[in-house]
C-alpha positions in Angstrom: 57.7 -41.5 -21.8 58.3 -45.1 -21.1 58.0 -46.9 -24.2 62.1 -48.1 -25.4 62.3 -46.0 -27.8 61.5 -42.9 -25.3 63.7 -44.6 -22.2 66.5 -44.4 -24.9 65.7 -40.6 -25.4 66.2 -40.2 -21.7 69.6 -41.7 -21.3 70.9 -39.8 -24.4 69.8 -36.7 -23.0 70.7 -37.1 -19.7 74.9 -38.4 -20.8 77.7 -36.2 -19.9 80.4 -35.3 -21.9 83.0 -38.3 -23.1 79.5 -40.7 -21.9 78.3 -43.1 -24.1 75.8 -45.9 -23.9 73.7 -48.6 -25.8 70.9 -50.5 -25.6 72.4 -54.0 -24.9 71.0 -58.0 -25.1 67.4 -58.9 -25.4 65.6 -55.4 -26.5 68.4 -55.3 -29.4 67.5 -58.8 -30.2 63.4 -58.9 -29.8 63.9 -55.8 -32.0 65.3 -57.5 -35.2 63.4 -59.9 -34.8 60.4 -57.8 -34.6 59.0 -57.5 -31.0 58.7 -55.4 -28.4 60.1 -55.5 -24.3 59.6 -53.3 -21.7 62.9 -54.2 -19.7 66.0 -52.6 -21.1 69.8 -53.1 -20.3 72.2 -50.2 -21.4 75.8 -50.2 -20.9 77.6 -47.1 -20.1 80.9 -46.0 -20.6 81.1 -43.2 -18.0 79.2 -43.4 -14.5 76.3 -45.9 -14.5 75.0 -45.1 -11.2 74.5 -41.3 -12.3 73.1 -41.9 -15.7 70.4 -44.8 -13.6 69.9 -41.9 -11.1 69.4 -39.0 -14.0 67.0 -41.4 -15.8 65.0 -42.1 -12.3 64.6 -38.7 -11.6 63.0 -38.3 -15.4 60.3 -41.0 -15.5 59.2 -40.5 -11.7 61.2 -44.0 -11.0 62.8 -45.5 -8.5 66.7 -46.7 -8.5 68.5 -49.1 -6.7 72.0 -51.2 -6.9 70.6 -54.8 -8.3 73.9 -57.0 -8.9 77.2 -55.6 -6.7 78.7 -58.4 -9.5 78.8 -56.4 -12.1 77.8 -53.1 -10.7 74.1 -52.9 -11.7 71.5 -50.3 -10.8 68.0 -50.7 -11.8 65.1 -48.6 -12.3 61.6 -49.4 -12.4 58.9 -47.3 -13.8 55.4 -47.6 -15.0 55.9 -49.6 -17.8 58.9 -51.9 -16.6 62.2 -51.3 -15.9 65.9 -51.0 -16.9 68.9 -51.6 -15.8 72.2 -49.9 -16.3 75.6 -51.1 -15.8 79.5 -50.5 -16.9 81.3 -51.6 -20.0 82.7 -55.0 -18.9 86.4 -54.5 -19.9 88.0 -51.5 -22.2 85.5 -51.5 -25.3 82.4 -52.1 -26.2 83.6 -55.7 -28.6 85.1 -56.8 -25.1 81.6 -56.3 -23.3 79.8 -58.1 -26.1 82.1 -60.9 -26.9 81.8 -61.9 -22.6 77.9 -62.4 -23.0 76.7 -65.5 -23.2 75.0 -66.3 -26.9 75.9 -64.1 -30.5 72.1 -63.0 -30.6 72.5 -61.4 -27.3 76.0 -59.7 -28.1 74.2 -57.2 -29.8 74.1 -53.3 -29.1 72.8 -50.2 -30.3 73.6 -46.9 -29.6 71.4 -44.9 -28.0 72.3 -41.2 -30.1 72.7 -42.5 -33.3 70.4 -46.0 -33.4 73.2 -47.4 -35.1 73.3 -51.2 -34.1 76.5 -52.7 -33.4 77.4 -56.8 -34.5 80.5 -57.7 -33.6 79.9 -61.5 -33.6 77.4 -62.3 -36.3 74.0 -62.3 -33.9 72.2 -60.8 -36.6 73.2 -63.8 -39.5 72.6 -66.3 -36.2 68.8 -65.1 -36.2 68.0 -65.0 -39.3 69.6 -68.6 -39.8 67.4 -69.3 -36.5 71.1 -70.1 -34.7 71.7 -70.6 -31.3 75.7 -70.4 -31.1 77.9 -69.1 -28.1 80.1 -65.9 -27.9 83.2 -67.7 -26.5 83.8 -71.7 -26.3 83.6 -71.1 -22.2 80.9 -69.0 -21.7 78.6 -71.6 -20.3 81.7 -72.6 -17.9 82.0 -69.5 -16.5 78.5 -69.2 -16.1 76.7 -72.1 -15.8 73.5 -70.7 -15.2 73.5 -69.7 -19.3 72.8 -73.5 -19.6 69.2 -72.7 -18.3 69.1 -69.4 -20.7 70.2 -71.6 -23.9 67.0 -74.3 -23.4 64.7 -70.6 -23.1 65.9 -69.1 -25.7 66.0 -72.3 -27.9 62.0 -72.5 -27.4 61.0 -69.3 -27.3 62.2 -68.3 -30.1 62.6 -71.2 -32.2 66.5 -71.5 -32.2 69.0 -74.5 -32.7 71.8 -74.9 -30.6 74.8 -75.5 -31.9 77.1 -78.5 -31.5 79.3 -77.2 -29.8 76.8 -75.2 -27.4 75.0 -78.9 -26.3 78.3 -80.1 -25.9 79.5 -77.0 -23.2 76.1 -77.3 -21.4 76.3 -81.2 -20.9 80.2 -80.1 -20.0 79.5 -77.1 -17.8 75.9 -79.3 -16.0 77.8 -79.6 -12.5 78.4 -76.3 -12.1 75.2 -75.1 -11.7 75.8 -76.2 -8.1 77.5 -73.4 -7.7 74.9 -71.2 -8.9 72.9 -69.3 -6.1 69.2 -70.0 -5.5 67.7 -66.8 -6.5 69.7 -66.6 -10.0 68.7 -70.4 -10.6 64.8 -69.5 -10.3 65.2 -66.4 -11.9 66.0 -68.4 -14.7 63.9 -71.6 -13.9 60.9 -69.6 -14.0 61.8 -67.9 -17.1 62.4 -71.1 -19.0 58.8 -72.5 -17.3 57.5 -69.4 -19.4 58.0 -70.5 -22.7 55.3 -71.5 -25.1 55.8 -75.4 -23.8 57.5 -75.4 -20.8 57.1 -79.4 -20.5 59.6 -79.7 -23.9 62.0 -77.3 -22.3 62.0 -79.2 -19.1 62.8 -82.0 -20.9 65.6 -80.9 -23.2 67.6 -79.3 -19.3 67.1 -82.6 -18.1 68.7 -83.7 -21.5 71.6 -81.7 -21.2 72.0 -82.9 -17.8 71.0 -80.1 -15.8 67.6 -80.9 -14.4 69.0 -82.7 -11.8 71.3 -79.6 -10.5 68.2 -77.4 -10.7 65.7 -79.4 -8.8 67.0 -82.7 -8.4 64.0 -83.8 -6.6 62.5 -83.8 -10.3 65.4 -86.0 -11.5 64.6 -88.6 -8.7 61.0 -89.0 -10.5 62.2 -90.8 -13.6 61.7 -94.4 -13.6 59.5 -94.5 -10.7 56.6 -97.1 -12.0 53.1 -96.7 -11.3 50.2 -98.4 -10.6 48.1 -99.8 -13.2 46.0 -96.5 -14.1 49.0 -94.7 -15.1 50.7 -95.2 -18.4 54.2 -93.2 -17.5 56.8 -93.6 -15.1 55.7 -90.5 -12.6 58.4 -88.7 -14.3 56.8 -88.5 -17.5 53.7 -88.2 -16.0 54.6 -85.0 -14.5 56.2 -84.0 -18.3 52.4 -85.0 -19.6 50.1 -82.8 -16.9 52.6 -79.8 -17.6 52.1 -80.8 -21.4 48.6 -80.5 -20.7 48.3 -77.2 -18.6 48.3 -74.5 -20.6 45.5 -76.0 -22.8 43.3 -76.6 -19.5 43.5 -73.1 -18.3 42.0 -71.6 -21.7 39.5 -74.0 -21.3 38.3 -72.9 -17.4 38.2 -69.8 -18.6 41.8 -67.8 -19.2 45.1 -66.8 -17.9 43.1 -64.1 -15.9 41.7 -66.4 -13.4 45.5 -67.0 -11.9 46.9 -65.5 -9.0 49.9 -63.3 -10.7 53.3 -63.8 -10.6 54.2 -60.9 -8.4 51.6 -61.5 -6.3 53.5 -64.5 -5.4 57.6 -63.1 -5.4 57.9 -64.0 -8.7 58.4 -60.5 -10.4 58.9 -61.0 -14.1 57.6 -64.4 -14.3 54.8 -65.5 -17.0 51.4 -66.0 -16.1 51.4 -69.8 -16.0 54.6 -70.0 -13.7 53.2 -70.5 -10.7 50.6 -73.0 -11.9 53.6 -74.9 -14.2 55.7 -75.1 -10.6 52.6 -76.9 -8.7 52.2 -79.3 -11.6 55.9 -80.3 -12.0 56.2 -80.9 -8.3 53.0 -82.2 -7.7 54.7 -85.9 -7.0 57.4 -84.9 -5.5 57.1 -87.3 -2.5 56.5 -90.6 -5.0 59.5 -91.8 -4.7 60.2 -91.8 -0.9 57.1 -93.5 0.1 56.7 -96.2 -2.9 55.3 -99.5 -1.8 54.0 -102.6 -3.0 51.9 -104.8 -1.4 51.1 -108.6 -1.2 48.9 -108.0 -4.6 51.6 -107.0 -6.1 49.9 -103.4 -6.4 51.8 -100.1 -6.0 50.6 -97.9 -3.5 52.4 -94.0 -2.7 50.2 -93.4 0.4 50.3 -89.7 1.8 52.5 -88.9 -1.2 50.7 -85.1 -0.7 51.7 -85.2 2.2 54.7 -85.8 1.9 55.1 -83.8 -1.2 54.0 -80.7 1.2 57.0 -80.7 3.2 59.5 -81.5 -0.1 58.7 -78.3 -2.0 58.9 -76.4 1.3 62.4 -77.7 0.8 63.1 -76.6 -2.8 61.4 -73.1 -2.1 63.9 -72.3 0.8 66.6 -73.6 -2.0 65.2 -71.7 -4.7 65.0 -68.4 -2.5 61.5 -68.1 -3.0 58.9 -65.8 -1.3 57.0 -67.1 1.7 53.9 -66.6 -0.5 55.3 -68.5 -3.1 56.4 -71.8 -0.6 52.8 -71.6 1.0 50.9 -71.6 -2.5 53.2 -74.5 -3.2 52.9 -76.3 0.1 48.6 -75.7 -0.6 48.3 -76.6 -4.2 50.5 -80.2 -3.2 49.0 -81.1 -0.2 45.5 -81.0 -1.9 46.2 -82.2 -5.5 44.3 -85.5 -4.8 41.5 -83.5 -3.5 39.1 -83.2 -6.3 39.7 -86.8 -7.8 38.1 -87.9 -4.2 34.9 -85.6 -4.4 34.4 -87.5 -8.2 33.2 -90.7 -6.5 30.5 -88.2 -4.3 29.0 -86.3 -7.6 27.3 -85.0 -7.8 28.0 -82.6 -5.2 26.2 -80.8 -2.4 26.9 -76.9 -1.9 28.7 -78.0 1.4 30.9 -80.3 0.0 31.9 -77.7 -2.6 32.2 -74.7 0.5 34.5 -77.3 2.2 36.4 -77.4 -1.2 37.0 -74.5 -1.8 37.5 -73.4 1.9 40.6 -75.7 1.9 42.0 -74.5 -1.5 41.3 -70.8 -1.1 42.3 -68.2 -2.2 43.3 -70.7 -4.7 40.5 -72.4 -6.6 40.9 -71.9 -9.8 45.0 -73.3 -9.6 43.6 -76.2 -7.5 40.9 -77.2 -10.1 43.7 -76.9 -12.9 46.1 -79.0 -11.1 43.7 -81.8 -10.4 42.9 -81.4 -14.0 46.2 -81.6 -15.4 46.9 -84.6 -13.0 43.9 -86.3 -14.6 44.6 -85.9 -18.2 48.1 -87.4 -17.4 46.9 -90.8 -15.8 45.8 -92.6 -19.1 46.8 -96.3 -17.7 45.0 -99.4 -19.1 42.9 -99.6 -16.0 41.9 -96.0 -16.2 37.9 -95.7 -18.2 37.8 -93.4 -20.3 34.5 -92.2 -19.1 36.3 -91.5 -15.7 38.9 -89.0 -17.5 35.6 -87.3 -18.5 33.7 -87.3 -15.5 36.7 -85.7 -13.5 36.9 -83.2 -16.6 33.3 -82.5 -15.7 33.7 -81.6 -12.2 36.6 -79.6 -12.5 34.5 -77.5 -14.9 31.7 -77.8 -12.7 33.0 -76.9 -9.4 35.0 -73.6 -10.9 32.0 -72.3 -12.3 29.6 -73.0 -9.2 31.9 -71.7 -6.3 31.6 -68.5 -5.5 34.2 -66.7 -6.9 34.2 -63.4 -5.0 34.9 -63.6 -0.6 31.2 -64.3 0.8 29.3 -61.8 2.8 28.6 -63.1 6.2 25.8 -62.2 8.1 27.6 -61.2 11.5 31.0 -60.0 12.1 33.5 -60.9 14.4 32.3 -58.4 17.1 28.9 -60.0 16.7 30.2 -62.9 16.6 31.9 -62.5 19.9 28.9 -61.1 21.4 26.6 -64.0 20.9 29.2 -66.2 21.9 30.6 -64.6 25.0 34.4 -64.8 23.1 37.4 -63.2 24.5 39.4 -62.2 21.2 40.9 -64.9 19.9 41.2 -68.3 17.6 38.1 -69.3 18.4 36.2 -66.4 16.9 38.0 -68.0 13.5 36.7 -71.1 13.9 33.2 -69.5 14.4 33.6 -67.8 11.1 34.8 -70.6 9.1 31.6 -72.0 10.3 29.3 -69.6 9.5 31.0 -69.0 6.2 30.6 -73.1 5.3 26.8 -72.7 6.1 26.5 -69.5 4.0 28.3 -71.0 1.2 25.9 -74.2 1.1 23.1 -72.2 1.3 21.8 -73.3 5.0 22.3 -70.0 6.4 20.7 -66.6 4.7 20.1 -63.9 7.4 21.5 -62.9 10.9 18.6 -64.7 12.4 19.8 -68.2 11.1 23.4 -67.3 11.7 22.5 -67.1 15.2 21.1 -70.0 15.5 23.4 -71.8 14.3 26.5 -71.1 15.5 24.9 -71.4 19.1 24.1 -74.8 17.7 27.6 -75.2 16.7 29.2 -74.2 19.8 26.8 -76.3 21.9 27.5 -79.7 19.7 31.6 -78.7 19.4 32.6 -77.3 22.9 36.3 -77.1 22.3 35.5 -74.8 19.3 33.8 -72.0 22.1 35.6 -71.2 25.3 32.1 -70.4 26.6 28.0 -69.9 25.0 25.5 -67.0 25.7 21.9 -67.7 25.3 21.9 -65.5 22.6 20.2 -62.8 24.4 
C-alpha cells in the first residue's frame, strides 16, 4: 500500500493519542491541480521520528534522519518516499505561513481529508499565481529563488511583482546556500518541460551567476564566423534543442538514469541538460584571435574537462556524476571530426564508441545539440544535415550491448605470458576494437592478432609467447 492515498492511511492509523498530521506542500498542490506524486511530506504535531519509524515498519521501508534543520526523517519505499517532520512553530497557520510560495502552504489532514488554506494557494492556482507566503521568504531562504523559476514553468505560473522583485533582492544570498541543496534544486529546475527558458529567466533574476557562475562568464563571449550566438546563447539554443533530439534517436530510455549517476529524484534528461549547458565551459579562458582576425578556443574540451570537475565538487555531486561530465566534455567535438571521414569504417566507429562508453547515446546527443546550435553565416546548411546524419547513423550502427570477446583475460594472459596487470587491459581494448570492426571473429584470429599486436607495440606486453 504505497499509492498517497494508502501512505496517508498508514500515518493515520499508526498516530497516538493528542497526534495529528497532514499531508503538506507539493502532493496537496499536484492534487488540486489534478496530478499525482509519489513523494509525500507530512507534518506532525506529536513525535515525527516515531510516526516515520511506525510507517517504516508498515510498508517494509527504510527510515533515516534527512535534514537535522528541521528535524526530518525520511522513508523510502517501493514506490517513492516521504518524509515526515514537526510543526514549525505552535500551529499548523504558523507552519504554512513560513513556506516559501501560497500554493505550497497548503495541507490536508490525513483523518478527515479536509484541506486546509490559510493563505489563498487554492485562488493562486486557479488564477495560475505565483505569489509568496511572507515578503522575506526568499531572504531567508534564498534557495526558493531557484524553486520560484521551477514552479513558474512547470506548471505555468506567474510570478508576482513583488516575488521578481525579492528574488533579484535576495540573488547574493544563494552564496550562502550549500552545494548539495543548490543542485538539488538546479537539477529540479533543469527538469522542467524547457529547461533552456528556465535557465534563462534564473539568470534574469540574477541568480545564474550564484549557481554556476561559470555559465554567467559565457555571455558575450563572440564566436567565430559559423556561430550565430555569443557562446552563451549558444549553449541556451543546444539545451533548447535537446529534448527534441533525444525523441528523435530513439527515446528518453536510451539515457543512463538519474540515480545511476547520484542524482536521485532528478528527471530523465538532467544529466544530458547538465553536459549540454556546460559543454563550453572553458570558452572564455582560452579565447584567441589570430593575425586573420579569426577566433580560435583551442582545447576548449579540454579545458572544459577540468572546469566541471570544479563545479561537481561545488555542487556536491557524485563521483559518477563528475566523471560522466568530465567524459561527455572532453569529447563533445568528437563526432563533428569523424564528419569530414564519412563515411565511416567499423573501426573508426569501435574507437568512437570505445572513448565515449558507456556513454554513446549522451555523446551522440550532445554533438547533436552542439550542431543544431552553430547556425553562423559560414555554416552550409547541408553540413547541419550531414552531422544530423551521422549522429543518427553512428547510434544505430554501434553495438549497443558490451561485445563478446573471443578470449578472456586468463587466456589472454596465457598467450601473452602476462603477469596480472594493466597490460592485460590494453590487450583487451585491442581485441575488443578488432571485434567491433569486424577484423576479428573466432579465437583463432584473436590469437593472431594480439601476438601481432604485442609484437608491433612492445610497451603494451611486458613479454610474448609463441602462442603455443
Amino acid at each position: 500500500m504505497t499509492t498517497a492515498q494508502g501512505i496517508a492511511d498508514l500515518v493515520c492509523r499508526s498516530l497516538e493519542r493528542d497526534e495529528q498530521a497532514w499531508l503538506v506542500g507539493g502532493a496537496v498542490r499536484d492534487a488540486q491541480m489534478g496530478r499525482s506524486g509519489d513523494d509525500l511530506d507530512f507534518v506532525v504535531r506529536g513525535d515525527a521520528a516515531r510516526l516515520a519509524r511506525a510507517v517504516a515498519d508498515r510498508v517494509g521501508g527504510a527510515v533515516f534522519l534527512y535534514s537535522e534543520r528541521f528535524s526530518t526523517h525520511r522513508v523510502v519505499h517501493a514506490a517513492g518516499h516521504a518524509d515526515f517532520a514537526p510543526l514549525r512553530g505552535d500551529s499548523l497557520t504558523a507552519d504554512l505561513t513560513g513556506r516559501d510560495f501560497t500554493v505550497n502552504a497548503l495541507a490536508q489532514a490525513v483523518d478527515s481529508g479536509d484541506v486546509v488554506d490559510p493563505l489563498g494557494g487554492r485562488a493562486d492556482l486557479q488564477a495560475r499565481r505565483l505569489r509568496l507566503c511572507a515578503p522575506d521568504a526568499l531572504a531567508a531562504d534564498p534557495v526558493r529563488i531557484l524553486r520560484l523559476v521551477r514552479l513558474q514553468h512547470a506548471f505555468a505560473l506567474e510570478p508576482e511583482a513583488k516575488a521578481v522583485a525579492a528574488a533579484r533582492a535576495a540573488a547574493e544570498r544563494l552564496t550562502s546556500v550549500s552545494g548539495e541543496r543548490l543542485e538539488r534544486e538546479f537539477s529540479a529546475l533543469l527538469g522542467v518541460p524547457a529547461p533552456a527558458l528556465a535557465v534563462r529567466d534564473l539568470d534574469g533574476l540574477g541568480a545564474l551567476a550564484y549557481v554556476v557562475p561559470e555559465l554567467a562568464l559565457l555571455k558575450g563571449v563572440e564566436q567565430n564566423a559559423y556561430h550565430h550566438l555569443d557562446v552563451f546563447e549558444h549553449t541556451l539554443e543546444a539545451l533548447e534543442h535537446l529534448p527534441g533530439i533525444v525523441r528523435q534517436l530513439g527515446g528518453e530510455r536510451h539515457l543512463t538514469h538519474p540515480q545511476e549517476l547520484g542524482l536521485a529524484a532528478a528527471g530523465a534528461l538532467v544529466p544530458l541538460a547538465y553536459a549540454v549547458l556546460l559543454h563550453d565551459l572553458g570558452k572564455p579562458a582560452i579565447k584567441q584571435v589570430d593575425e586573420q582576425g579569426r577566433i580560435l578556443f583551442w582545447h576548449h574540451d579540454e579545458v572544459g574537462a577540468a572546469m566541471v570537475a570544479d563545479v561537481a565538487r561545488r555542487l556536491k555531486m557524485s563521483r559518477r556524476m563528475a566523471a560522466f561530465l568530465a567524459l561527455l566534455v572532453r569529447q563533445h567535438l568528437r563526432l563533428g571530426f569523424l564528419v569530414r571521414e564519412a563515411p565511416l569504417t567499423p573501426r573508426a566507429l569501435a574507437r568512437y564508441r570505445h572513448d565515449v562508453e558507456p556513454y554513446v547515446f549522451e555523446s551522440v546527443a550532445l554533438s547533436l545539440a552542439d550542431r543544431m546550435a552553430t547556425r553562423g553565416p559560414s555554416t552550409p546548411a547541408v553540413a547541419i544535415a550531414r552531422h544530423f546524419r551521422l549522429a543518427r547513423e553512428t547510434w544505430t550502427e554501434v553495438a549497443k550491448q558490451p561485445v563478446v570477446l573471443p578470449l578472456d583475460g586468463e587466456q589472454v594472459m596465457a598467450l601473452l605470458q602476462l603477469e596480472p596487470g594493466p597490460q592485460i587491459g590494453a590487450a583487451l581494448d585491442v581485441l575488443r576494437e578488432e571485434v567491433e570492426a569486424g577484423d576479428v571473429t573466432d579465437a583463432p584470429e584473436a590469437r593472431a592478432s594480439l601476438l601481432r599486436w604485442a609484437r608491433e607495440h612492445p610497451a603494451g606486453a611486458a613479454s610474448v609467447g609463441d602462442g603455443s
